[in-house]
C-alpha positions as CSV (number, residue, x, y, z in Angstrom):
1,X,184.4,103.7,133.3
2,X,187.7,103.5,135.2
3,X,187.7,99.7,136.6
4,X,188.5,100.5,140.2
5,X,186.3,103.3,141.1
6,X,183.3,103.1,143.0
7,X,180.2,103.3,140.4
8,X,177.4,105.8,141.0
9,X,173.7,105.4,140.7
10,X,173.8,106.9,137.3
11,X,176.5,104.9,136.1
12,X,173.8,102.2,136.9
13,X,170.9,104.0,135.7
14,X,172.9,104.1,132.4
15,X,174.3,100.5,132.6
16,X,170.9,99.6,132.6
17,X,169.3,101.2,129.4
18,X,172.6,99.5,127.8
19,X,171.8,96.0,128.6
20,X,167.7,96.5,128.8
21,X,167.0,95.1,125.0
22,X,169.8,92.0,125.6
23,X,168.6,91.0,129.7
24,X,165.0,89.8,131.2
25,X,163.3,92.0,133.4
26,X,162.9,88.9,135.9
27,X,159.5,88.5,137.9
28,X,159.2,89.6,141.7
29,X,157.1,86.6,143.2
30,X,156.0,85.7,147.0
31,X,155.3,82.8,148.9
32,X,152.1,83.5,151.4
33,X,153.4,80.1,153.3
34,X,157.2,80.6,153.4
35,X,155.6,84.3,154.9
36,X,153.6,82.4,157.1
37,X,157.0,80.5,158.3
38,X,158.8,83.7,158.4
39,X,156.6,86.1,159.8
40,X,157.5,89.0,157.8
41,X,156.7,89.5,153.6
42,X,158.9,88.4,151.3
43,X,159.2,89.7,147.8
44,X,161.8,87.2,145.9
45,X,163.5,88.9,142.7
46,X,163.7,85.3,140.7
47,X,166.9,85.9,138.7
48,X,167.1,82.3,138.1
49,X,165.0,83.2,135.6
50,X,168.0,85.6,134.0
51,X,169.1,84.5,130.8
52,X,171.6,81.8,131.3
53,X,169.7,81.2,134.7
54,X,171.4,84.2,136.9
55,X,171.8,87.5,137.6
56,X,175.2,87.1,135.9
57,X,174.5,87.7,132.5
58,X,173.5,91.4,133.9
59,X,177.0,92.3,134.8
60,X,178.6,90.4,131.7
61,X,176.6,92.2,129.5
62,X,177.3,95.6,130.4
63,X,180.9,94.8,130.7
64,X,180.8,93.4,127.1
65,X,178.7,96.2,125.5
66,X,181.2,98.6,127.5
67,X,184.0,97.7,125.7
68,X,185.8,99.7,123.6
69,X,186.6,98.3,119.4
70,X,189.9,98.7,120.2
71,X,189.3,96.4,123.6
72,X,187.1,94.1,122.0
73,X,189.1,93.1,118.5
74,X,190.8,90.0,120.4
75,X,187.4,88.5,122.6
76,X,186.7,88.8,125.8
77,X,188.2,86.4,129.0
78,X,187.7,85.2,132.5
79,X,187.8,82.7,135.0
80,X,184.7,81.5,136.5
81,X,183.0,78.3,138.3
82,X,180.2,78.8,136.0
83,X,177.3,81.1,136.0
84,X,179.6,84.2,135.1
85,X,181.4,82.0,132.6
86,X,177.9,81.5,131.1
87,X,176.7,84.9,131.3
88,X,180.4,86.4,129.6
89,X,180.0,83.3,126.9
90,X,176.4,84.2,125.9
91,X,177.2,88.2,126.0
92,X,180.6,87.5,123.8
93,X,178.1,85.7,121.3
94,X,175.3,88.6,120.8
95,X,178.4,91.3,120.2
96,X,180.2,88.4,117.7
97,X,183.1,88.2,120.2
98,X,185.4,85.0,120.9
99,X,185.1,84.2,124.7
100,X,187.7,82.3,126.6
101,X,187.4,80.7,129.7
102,X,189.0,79.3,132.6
103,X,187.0,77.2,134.6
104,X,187.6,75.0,137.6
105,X,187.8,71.5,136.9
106,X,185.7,70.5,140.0
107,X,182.9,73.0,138.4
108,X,179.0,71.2,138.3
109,X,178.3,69.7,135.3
110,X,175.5,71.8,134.4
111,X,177.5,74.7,134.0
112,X,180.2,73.2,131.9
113,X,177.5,72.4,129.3
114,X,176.2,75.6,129.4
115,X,179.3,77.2,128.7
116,X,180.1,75.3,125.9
117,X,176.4,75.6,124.4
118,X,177.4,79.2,124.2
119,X,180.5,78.7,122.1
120,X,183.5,79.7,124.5
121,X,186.7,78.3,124.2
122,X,187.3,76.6,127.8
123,X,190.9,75.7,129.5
124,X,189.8,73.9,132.9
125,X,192.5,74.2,136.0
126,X,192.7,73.2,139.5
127,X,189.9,74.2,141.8
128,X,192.0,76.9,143.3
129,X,192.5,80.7,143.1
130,X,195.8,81.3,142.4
131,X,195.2,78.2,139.7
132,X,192.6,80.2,137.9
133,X,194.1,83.4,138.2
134,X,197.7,81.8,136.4
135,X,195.9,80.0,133.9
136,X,194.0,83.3,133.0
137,X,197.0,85.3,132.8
138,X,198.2,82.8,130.4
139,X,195.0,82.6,128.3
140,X,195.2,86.5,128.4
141,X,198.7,86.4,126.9
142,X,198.6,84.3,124.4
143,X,195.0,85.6,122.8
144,X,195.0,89.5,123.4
145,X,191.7,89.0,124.9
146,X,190.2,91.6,127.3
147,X,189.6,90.6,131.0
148,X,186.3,90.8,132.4
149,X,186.4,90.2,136.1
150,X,183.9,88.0,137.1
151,X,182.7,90.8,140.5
152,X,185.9,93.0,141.1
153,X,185.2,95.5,138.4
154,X,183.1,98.7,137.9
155,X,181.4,97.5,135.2
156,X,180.3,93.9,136.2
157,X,179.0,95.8,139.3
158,X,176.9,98.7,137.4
159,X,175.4,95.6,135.7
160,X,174.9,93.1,138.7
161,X,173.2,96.6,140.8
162,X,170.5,97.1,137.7
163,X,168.3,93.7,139.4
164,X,167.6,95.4,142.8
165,X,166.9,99.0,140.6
166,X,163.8,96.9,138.6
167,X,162.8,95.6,142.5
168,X,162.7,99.0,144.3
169,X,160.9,100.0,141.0
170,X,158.6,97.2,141.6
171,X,158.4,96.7,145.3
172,X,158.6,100.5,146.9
173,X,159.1,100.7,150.6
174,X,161.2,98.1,151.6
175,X,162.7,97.8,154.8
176,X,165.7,95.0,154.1
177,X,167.2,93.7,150.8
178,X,169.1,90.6,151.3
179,X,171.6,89.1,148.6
180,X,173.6,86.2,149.1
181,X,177.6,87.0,148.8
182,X,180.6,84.9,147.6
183,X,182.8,87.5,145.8
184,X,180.6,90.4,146.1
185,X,179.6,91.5,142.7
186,X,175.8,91.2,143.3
187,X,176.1,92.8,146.6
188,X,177.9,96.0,146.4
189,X,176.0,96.6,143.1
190,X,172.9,95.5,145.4
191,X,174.0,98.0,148.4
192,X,174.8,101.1,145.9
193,X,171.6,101.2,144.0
194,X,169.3,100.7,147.3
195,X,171.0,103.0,149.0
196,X,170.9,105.5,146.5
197,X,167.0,104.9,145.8
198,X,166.0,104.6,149.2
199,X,168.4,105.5,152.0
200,X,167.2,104.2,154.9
201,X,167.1,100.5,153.6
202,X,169.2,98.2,155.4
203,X,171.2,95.8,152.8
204,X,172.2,92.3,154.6
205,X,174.1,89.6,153.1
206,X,174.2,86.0,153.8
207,X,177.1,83.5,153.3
208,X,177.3,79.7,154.6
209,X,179.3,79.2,157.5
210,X,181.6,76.7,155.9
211,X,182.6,79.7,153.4
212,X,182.9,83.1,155.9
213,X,185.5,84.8,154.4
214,X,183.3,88.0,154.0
215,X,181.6,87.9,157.5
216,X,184.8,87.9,158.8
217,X,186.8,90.3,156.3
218,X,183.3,92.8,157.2
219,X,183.9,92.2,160.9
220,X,187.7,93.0,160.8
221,X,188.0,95.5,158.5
222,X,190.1,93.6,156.8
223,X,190.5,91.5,153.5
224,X,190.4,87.4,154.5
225,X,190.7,85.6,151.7
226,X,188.6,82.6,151.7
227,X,190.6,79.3,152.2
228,X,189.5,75.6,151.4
229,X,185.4,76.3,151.8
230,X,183.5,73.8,151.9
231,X,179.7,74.7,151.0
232,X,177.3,73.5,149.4
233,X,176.4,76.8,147.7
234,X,178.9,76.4,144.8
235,X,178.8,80.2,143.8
236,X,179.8,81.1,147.1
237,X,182.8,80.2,147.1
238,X,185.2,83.2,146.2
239,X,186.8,85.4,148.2
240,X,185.8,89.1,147.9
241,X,187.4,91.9,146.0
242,X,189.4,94.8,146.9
243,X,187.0,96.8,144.8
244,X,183.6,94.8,146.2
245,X,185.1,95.0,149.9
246,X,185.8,99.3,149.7
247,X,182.0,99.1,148.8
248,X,180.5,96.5,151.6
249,X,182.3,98.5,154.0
250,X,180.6,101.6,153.1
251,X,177.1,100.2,152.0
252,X,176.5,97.4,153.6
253,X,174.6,96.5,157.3
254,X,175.3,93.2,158.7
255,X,176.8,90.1,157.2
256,X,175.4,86.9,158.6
257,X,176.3,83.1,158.4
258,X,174.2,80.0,157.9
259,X,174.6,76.2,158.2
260,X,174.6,73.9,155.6
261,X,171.4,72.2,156.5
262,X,169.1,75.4,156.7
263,X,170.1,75.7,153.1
264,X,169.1,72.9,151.9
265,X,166.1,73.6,154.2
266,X,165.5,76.7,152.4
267,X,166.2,75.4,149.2
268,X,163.7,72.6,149.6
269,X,161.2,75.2,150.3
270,X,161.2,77.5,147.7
271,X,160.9,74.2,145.5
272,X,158.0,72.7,147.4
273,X,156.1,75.9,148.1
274,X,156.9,78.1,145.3
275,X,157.3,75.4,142.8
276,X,160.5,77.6,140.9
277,X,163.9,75.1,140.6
278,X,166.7,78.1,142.1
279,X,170.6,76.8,143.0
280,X,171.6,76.5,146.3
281,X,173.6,79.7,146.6
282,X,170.3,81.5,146.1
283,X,169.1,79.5,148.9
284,X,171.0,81.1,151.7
285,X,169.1,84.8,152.4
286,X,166.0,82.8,152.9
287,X,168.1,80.2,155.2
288,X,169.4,83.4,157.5
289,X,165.4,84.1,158.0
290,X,164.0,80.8,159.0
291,X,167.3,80.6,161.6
292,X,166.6,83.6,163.4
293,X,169.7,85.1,162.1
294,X,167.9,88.9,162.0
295,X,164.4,90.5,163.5
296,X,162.5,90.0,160.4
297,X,159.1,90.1,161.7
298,X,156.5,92.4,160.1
299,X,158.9,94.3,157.8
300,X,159.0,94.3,154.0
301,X,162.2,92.5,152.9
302,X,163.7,91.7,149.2
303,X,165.7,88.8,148.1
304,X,167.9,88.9,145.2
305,X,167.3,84.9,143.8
306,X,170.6,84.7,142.6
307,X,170.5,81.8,140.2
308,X,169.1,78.5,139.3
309,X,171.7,76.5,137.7
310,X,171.5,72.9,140.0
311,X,172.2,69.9,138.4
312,X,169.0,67.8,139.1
313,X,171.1,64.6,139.1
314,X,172.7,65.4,142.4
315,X,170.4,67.5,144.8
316,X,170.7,67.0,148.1
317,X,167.2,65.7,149.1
């Protein structure tokens, strides 16, 4: 698949019979009491029950199992604040690949551990952008290794799409998906798939306030990169792609922006009431809801649980 070029639903449909014996096909679970609070029916897609904890290792893995011999000889590569970094680590390991990768040094704990647990070769750099894209470039060079882009790239994006395929499967006639979004991976796969399966679904993301870059690049029409966020959704925090921007422009409804204390409000109760641990990224959909930030009331409306990678020696209540 040519990197740059929007994917189609059957470049999904076959991206997932690829990774199907490698992934979980995660549970769709409710919550009659955060319904009760909402007013509308909510069907959660729990990817924090993904391998490695999130809907990453979809993405990874098809972008791994993509690859070429020829592309594959040298191991695989990226920068990534964690989950991705996980998912690419774990995927290099089921095809015997080396993975190497760039991570922030600011990243949680949690996901520094998991990394190494899956055997990559980590160089950490400062928590910035153009740090992790230089140090990358230099990883890159010296190993021969094969970029995977952690969301700008067909293939992450086929992958990432395949968890809202196994909900429409599972949930038919929904009115609203909802997917948090940070560099866009999960939802332009999200928006493509839906929209193909059921085209008169409205696809809305959610993004903290403190990290807007996407509400505002969606509002504009053009590409704001995201500068000094401040959030504490952790895998919010990159700016969107040129490829995952082409495709919210196209797919996606409405983009809307929460504070940082409905998250952990919402975060705290999918804990307490559904008794699943998610991250606080995952959080934010839900925290659009309960603050009136869309008419949800009476309609049918999925949530992509993004991850569930939270280090449970720092939570915020």
């Amino acid at each position: 698949m040519t990197i740059d070029i929007i994917p189609t639903i059957a470049d999904i449909f076959e991206a997932h019979a690829r990774i199907k014996p490698y992934i979980h096909r995660t549970p769709v679970l409710c919550s009659s009491s955060i319904n009760s609070f909402s007013g509308c029916s909510i069907f959660f897609k729990c990817e924090n029950f993904q391998k490695v904890g999130a809907f990453k290792f979809r993405g990874a893995c098809n972008s791994v199992l993509s690859l070429s011999e020829d592309e594959a000889k040298f191991g695989v590569a990226t920068h990534s604040s964690g989950n991705h970094a996980a998912a690419l680590a774990l995927a290099a390991r089921i095809r015997g690949l080396k993975a190497y990768i760039v991570m922030p040094e600011n990243s949680s704990e949690i996901k520094k551990l998991a990394v190494k647990s899956y055997g990559a070769i980590i160089t950490y750099c400062e928590p910035t952008l153009e740090a992790r894209e230089s140090t990358l470039k230099k990883v890159v060079s010296e190993t021969g290794a094969s970029f995977i882009h952690p969301y700008n790239y067909s293939g992450t994006i086929c992958g990432q799409a395949t968890a809202a395929v196994e909900l429409i499967q599972e949930v038919p006639g929904l009115d609203i998906i909802m997917a948090p979004v940070g560099g866009g991976g999960l939802l332009s796969g999200t928006a493509i798939a839906a929209k193909a399966l059921q085209p008169g679904i409205r696809i809305i993301a959610a993004e903290p306030e403190n990290a807007d870059d996407a509400y505002r690049s969606f509002l504009s029409g053009k590409l704001m990169p995201s500068i000094n966020p401040q959030t504490i959704a952790d895998g919010l925090l990159t700016s969107l792609g040129t490829l995952t921007f082409r495709i919210i422009l196209d797919y996606v409804d409405e983009i809307v922006t929460v504070s940082e204390t409905s998250i952990i409000n919402a975060m705290r109760m999918i804990w307490e009431r559904m008794k699943i641990i998610i991250e606080p990224s995952s959080a934010v959909p839900l925290a659009a809801i309960l603050s009136h930030k869309l008419e949800p009331a009476g309609k049918k409306i999925g949530i992509i649980i993004s991850g569930g990678n939270v280090d449970l020696g720092n939570l915020p209540f």
